[in-house]
C-alpha positions in Angstrom: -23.9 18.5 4.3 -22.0 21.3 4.4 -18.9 21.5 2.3 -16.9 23.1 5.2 -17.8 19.6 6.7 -16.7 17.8 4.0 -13.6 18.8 4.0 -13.1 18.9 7.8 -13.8 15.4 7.6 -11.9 14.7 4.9 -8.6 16.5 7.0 -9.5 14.3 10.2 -9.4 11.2 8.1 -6.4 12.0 6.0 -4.6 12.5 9.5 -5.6 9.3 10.6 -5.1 7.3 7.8 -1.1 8.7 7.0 -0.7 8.0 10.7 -2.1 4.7 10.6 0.9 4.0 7.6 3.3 5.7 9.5 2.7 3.7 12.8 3.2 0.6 10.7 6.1 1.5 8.7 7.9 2.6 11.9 6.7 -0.4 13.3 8.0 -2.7 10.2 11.7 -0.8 10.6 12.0 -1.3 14.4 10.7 -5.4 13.9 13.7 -5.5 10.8 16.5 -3.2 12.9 15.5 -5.9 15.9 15.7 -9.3 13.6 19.0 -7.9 12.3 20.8 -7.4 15.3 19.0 -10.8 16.3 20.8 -12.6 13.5 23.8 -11.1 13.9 24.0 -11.9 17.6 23.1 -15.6 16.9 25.9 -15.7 13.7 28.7 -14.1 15.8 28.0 -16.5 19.0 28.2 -19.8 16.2 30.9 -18.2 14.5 32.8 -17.7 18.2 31.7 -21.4 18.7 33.1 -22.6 15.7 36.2 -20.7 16.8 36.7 -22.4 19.9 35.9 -26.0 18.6 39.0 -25.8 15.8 41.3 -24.3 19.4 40.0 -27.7 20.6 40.7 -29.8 17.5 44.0 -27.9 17.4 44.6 -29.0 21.2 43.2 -32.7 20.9 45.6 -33.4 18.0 48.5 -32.1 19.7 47.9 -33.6 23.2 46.8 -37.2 20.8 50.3 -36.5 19.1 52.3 -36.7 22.3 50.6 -38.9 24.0 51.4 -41.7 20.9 55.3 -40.9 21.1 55.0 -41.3 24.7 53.3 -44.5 24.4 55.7 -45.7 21.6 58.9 -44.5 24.4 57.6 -46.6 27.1 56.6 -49.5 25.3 57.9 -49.8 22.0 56.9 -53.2 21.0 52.9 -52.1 22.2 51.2 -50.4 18.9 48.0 -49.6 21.0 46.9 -48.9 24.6 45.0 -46.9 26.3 46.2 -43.0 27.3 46.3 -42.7 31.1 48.0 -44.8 33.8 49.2 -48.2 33.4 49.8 -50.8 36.1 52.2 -53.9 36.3 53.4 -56.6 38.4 57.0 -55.9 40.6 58.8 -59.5 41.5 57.4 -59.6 44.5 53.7 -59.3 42.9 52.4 -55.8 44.4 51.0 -53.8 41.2 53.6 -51.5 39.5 51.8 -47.8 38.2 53.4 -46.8 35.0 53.3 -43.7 33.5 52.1 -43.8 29.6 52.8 -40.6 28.4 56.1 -39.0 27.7 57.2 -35.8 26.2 57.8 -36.0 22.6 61.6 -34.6 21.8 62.5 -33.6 25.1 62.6 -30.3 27.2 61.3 -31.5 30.9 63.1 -34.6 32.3 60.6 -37.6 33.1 61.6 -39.7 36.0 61.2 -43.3 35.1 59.6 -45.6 37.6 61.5 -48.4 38.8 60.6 -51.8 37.9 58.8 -52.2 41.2 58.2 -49.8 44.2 58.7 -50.5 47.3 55.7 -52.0 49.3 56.6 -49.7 52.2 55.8 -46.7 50.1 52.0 -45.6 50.3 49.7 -45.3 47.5 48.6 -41.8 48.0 52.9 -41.4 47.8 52.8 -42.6 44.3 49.8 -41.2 42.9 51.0 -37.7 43.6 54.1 -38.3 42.2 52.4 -39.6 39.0 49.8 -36.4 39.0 53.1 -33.8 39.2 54.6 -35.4 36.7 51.9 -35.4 34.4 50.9 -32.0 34.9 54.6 -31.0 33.5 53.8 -33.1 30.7 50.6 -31.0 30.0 52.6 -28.1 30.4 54.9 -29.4 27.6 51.8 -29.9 25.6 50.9 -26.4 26.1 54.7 -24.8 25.3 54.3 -27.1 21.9 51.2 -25.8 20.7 52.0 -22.3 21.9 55.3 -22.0 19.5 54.6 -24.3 16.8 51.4 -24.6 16.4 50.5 -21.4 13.8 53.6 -23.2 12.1 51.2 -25.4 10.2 49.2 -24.8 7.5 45.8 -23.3 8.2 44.4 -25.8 5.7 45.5 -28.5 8.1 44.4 -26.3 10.8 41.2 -25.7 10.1 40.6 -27.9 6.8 37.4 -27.4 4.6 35.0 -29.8 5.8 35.5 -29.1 9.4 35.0 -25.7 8.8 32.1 -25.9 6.7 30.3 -29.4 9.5 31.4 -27.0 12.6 29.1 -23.3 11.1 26.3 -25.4 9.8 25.7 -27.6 13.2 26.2 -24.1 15.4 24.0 -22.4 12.9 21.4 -25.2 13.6 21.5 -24.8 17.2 20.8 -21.1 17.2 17.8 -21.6 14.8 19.4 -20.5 12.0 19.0 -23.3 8.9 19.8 -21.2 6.1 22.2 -21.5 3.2 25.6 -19.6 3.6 29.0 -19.2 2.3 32.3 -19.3 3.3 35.9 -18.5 3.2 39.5 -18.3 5.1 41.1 -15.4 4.5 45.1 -14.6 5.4 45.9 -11.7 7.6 47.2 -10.3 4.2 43.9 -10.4 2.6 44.6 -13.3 0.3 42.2 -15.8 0.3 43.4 -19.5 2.0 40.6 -21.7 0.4 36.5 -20.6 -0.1 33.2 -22.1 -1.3 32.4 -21.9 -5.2 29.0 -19.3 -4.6 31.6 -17.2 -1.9 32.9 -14.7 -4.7 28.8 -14.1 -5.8 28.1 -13.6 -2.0 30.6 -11.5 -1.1 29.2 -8.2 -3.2 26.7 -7.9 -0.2 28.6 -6.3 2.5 26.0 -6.2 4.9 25.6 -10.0 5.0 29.1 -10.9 5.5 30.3 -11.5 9.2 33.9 -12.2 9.9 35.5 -14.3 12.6 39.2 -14.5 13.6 40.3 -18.1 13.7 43.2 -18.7 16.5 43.1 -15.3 18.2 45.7 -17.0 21.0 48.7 -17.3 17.9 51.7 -15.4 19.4 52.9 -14.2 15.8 49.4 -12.2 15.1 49.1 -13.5 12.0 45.6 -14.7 12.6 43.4 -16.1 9.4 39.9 -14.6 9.6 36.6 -16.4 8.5 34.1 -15.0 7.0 31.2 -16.1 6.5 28.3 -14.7 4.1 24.4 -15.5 3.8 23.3 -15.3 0.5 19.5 -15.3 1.2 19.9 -12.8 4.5 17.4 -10.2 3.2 14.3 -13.1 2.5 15.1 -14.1 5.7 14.4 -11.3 7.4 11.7 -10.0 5.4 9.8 -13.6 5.8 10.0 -13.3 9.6 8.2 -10.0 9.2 5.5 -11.2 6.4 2.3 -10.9 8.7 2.4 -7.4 8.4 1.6 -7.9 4.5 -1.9 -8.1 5.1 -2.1 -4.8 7.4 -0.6 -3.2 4.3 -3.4 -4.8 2.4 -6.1 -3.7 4.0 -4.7 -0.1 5.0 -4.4 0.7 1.4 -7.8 -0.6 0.7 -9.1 1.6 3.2 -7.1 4.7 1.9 -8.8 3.7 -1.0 -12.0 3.6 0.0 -11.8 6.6 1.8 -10.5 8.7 -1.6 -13.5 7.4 -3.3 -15.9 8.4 -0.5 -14.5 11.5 -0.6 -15.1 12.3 -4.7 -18.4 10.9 -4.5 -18.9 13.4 -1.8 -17.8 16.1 -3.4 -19.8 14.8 -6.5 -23.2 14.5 -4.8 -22.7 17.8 -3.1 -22.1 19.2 -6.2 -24.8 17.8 -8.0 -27.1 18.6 -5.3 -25.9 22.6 -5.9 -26.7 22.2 -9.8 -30.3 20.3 -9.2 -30.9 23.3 -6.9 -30.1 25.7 -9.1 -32.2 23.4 -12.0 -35.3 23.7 -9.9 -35.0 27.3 -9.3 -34.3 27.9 -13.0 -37.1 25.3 -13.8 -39.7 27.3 -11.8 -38.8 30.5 -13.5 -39.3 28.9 -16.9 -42.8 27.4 -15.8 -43.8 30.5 -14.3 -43.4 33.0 -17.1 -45.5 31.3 -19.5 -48.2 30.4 -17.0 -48.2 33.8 -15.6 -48.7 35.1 -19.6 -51.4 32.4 -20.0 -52.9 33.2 -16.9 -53.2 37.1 -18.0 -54.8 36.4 -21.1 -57.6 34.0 -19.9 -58.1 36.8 -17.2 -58.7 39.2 -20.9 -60.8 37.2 -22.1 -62.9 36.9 -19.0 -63.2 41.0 -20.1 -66.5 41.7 -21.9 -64.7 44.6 -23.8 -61.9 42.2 -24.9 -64.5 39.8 -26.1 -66.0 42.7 -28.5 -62.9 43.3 -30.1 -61.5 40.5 -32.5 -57.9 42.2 -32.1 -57.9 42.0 -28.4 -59.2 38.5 -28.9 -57.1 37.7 -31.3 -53.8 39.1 -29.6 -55.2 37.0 -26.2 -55.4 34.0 -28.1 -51.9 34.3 -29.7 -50.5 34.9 -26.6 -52.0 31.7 -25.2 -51.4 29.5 -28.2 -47.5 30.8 -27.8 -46.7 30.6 -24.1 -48.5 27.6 -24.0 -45.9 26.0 -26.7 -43.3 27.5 -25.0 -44.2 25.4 -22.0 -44.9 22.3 -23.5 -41.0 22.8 -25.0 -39.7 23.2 -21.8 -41.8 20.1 -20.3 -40.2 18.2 -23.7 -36.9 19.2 -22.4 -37.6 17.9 -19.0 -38.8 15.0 -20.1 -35.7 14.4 -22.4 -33.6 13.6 -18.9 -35.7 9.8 -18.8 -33.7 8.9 -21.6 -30.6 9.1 -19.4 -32.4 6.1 -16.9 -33.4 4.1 -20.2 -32.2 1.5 -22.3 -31.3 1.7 -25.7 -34.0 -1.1 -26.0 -36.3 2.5 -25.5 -34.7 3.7 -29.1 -36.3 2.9 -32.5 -33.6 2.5 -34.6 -34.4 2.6 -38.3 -32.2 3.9 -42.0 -32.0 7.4 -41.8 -31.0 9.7 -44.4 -28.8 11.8 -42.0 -28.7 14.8 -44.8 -32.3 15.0 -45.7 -33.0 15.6 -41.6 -30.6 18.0 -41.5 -31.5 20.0 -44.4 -34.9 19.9 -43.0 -34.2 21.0 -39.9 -32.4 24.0 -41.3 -35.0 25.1 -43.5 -37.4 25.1 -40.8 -34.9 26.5 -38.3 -34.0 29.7 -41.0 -36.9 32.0 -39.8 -35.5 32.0 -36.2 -32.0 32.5 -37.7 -33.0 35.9 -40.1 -35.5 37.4 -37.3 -31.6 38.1 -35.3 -30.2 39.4 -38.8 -28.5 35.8 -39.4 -27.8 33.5 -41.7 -27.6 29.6 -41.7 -25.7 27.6 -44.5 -26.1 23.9 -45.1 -23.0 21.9 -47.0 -24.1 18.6 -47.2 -21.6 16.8 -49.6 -21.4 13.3 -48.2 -21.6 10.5 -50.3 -23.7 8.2 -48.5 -25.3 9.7 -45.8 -27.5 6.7 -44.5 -27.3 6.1 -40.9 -29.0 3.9 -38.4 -30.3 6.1 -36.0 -33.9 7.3 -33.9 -35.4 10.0 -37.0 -36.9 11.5 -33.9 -34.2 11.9 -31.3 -31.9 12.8 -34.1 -33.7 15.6 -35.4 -33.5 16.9 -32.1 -29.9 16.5 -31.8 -29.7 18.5 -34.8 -32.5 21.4 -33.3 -30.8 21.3 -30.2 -27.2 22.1 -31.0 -28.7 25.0 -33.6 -30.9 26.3 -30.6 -27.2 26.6 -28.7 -26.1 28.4 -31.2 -28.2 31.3 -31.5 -29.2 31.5 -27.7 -25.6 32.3 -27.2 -24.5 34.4 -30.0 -22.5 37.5 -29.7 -24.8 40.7 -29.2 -24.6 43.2 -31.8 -23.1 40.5 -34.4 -25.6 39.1 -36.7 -25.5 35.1 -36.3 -23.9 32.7 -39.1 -24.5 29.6 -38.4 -23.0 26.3 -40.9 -23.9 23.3 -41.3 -21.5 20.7 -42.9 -21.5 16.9 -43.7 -18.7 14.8 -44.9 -17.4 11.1 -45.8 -13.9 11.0 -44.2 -14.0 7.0 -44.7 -16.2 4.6 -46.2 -17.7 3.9 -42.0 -18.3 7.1 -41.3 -20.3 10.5 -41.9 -18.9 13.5 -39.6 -21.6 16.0 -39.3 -19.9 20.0 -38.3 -22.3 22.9 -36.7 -20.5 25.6 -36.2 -21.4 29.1 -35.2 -20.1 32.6 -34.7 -21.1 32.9 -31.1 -19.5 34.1 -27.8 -17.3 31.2 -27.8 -17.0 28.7 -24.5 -14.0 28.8 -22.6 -11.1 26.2 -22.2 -11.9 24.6 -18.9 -15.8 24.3 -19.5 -15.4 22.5 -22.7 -14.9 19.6 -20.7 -18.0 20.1 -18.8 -21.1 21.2 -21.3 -21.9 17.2 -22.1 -23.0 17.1 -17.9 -26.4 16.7 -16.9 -27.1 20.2 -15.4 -24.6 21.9 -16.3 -24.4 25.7 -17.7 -21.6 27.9 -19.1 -21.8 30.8 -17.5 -22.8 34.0 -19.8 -21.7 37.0 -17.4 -24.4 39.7 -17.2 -26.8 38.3 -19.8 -30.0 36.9 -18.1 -31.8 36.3 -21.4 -30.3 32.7 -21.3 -32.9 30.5 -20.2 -32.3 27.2 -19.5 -31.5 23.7 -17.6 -28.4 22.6 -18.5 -30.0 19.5 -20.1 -29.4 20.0 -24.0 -26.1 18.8 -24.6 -26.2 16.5 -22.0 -29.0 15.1 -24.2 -27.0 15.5 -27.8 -24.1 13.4 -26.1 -26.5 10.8 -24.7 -28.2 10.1 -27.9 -25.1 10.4 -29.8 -23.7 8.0 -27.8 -26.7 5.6 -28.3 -26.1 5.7 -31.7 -22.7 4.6 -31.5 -21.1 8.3 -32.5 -19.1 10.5 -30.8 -19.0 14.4 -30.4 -16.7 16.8 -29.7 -16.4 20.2 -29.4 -13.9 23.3 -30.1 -14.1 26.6 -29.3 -12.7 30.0 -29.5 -14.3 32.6 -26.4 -15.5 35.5 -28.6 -15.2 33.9 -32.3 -17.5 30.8 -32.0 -17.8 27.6 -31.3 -18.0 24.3 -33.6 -19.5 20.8 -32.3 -18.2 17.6 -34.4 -20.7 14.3 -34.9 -19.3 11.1 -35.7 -21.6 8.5 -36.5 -21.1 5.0 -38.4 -23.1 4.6 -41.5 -25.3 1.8 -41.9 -23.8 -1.4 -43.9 
């Protein structure tokens, strides 16, 4: 695949999945904006509710009020009866009506029936005149509440626990059974009575929803409810809690989708470096074969076979190419290690200095046929490890190989080779070199499988990318760690950490 595809793809699904979150957030803000203005709606119509029930209460205690005195007027003796029309017996036995109620403290005149009414007179006659004059009594009961009414005290008004039964049972009815809190507040602000949580409430602004309580008062000095819900917020985000799970999964997606994308990238890239290995591999093969392949073709020569030099300098030329290939097969070969346990390793008590000074002696003809030197400082104190002799000798080879296959042209080589006790766990092992350096942002790279430092115009550096990757894989095996630090154009120094064997 094509990494302009890649990324096409990786645009189109971006797009998709941003507007995937943006359709549901939008969506999430229109469902809250709607249960808010829900609520409210279904708060102000209870609170209005409540309102009109305490105008009732108010009314039914005025009109019970004046009905009693008017009862006690007409028949004093009588401590109960019922409120409406009353009928009795004249001397002549027809049936009296009475009027039971009576304006409390004057103001309209109430005709008084007579002890008996005439028989001539019809009822419809008398029921009228009972229905006018009761209807001026209701308009006394009106005047009453209409100029002393707001007199009294709003906590006899609207007490407490009316209050509190009156919101809680119009809540109910819209649906709404949640806790709240409440208070009655004088047109001046100052509080008339409240709940104990109110106070605690009342820091939300958003949740609290006022009410004016006897709007009809001629004086305008209305109290105002108001009325707060502590848990407003829960309740609105619980009514929109099945969109949790679209969240979920979204995210998950997005996720998904990132880590599709790296891998990608990753497997294109590492398809780029195994076709550049291949390439490089074939080159490698094919030089030594082609040399190999030229001398057997000079000793097929009848005047080669006649001269011992020409024979000899065929035979040298096979015996060399052919170890150069079976080094480069080694190195090949080295990469099955990366698909193998360490149950592969043969672990045994190495004497980490004795390799390495081994290693260097046989590694100093390679080292003065450049015009180097190579330096080994091994001063550790106990340098027994518990490593793979094999596999750590060429840990060793390998990063000295490094060394002088990229050293600085026209600069004689100086390679050093140092090992020290830092701790009583440890040996730390130092190569360092005077080489062209590697730069900042590849020194994170070199321990990848495949993967080359680039050396600019210089195509006398042959190779797969596999070394390091090999030194950190067996160093890792071991239970070490390396590092490295570099300077471009002064050198380059790798550090081994490995635990000494207890």
């Amino acid at each position: 695949m094509k990494k302009s595809t890649i990324w096409i793809l990786t645009v189109v699904m971006a797009i998709a999945v941003l507007g995937l979150l943006f359709v549901q957030i939008m969506y999430i803000e229109t469902m809250i904006k709607m249960r808010n203005e829900q609520f409210s709606m279904a708060v102000m119509s209870s609170l209005k509710n409540v309102a009109e029930n305490l105008e009732r209460e108010e009314t039914k205690h005025f009109l019970d009020k004046d009905l009693d005195d008017a009862q006690r007027s007409i028949f004093p003796t009588t401590t109960s009866g019922l409120a409406g029309n009353t009928f009795g017996m004249d001397a002549d036995g027809d049936e009296t009506p009475r009027s039971s109620l009576s304006a409390a403290g004057g103001g309209i005149a109430r005709p008084k029936l007579g002890p008996a009414i005439n028989s001539r007179k019809s009822r419809q006659e008398v029921l009228k005149h009972i229905y006018l004059h009761e209807r001026s009594l209701l308009n006394e009961v009106v005047l009453n509440i209409l100029n002393h009414a707001s007199d009294r005290p709003i906590s006899e008004r609207a007490d407490s626990a009316t209050v509190g039964r009156y919101i809680k049972q119009e809540l109910q009815s819209n649906g709404l059974n949640m806790p709240f809190e409440y208070a009655v507040q004088y047109h001046s602000r100052s509080l008339a009575y409240c709940t104990p949580g109110y106070q605690a409430s009342s820091s939300e602004p958003n949740s609290v929803y006022p009410q004016i309580l006897f709007p009809n008062d001629p004086n305008g000095n209305n109290c105002i409810l108001n009325v707060v819900f502590p848990t407003k917020g829960n309740y609105i985000l619980s009514s929109i809690k099945f969109m949790l799970p679209s969240f979920f999964f979204t995210f998950i997606l997005m996720a998904v989708f990132i880590y599709t994308i790296i891998l990608a990238f990753r497997q294109k890239k590492l398809s780029e470096i195994k076709n550049d290995f291949i390439n490089n591999m074939t080159h490698e093969f094919k030089t030594p074969i082609s040399s190999i392949s030229l001398a057997a073709q000079m000793l097929n020569d009848p005047a080669v076979a006649k001269s011992p030099v020409l024979l000899k300098q065929a035979a040298t030329v096979i015996n060399d190419e052919t170890k150069r290939l079976r080094f480069q097969v080694e190195k090949v070969l080295q990469m099955s290690m990366f698909d193998r346990t360490s149950a592969t390793m043969k672990l045994q008590e190495v004497d980490a200095d004795a390799v390495i000074d081994s290693v260097v002696n046989t590694f100093k003809l390679k080292v003065e046929k450049f015009g180097g030197t190579i330096t080994a400082d091994l001063q550790s104190d106990d340098p027994i490890v518990n490593v793979d002799e094999m596999h750590f000798t060429n840990v060793i080879f390998n990063l000295l190989d490094n060394a002088i296959k990229y050293r600085r042209e026209g600069v004689a080589p100086k390679l050093t080779v140092t090992s020290r006790n830092p701790d009583d766990e440890h040996i730390v092992i130092t190569v360092e070199d005077n080489g062209i350096g590697i730069k900042r942002e590849d020194l994170k790279k070199i321990f990848e499988k495949f993967y080359r430092v680039s050396t600019g115009n210089r195509h006398d550096v042959k190779g797969f990318g596999l070394g390091l990757a090999y030194v950190h894989k067996m160093i890792t095996l071991f239970d070490g760690t390396i590092k490295a630090d570099s300077d471009v154009g002064k050198g380059s120094r790798f550090i081994i950490t490995l635990p000494l064997l207890k």
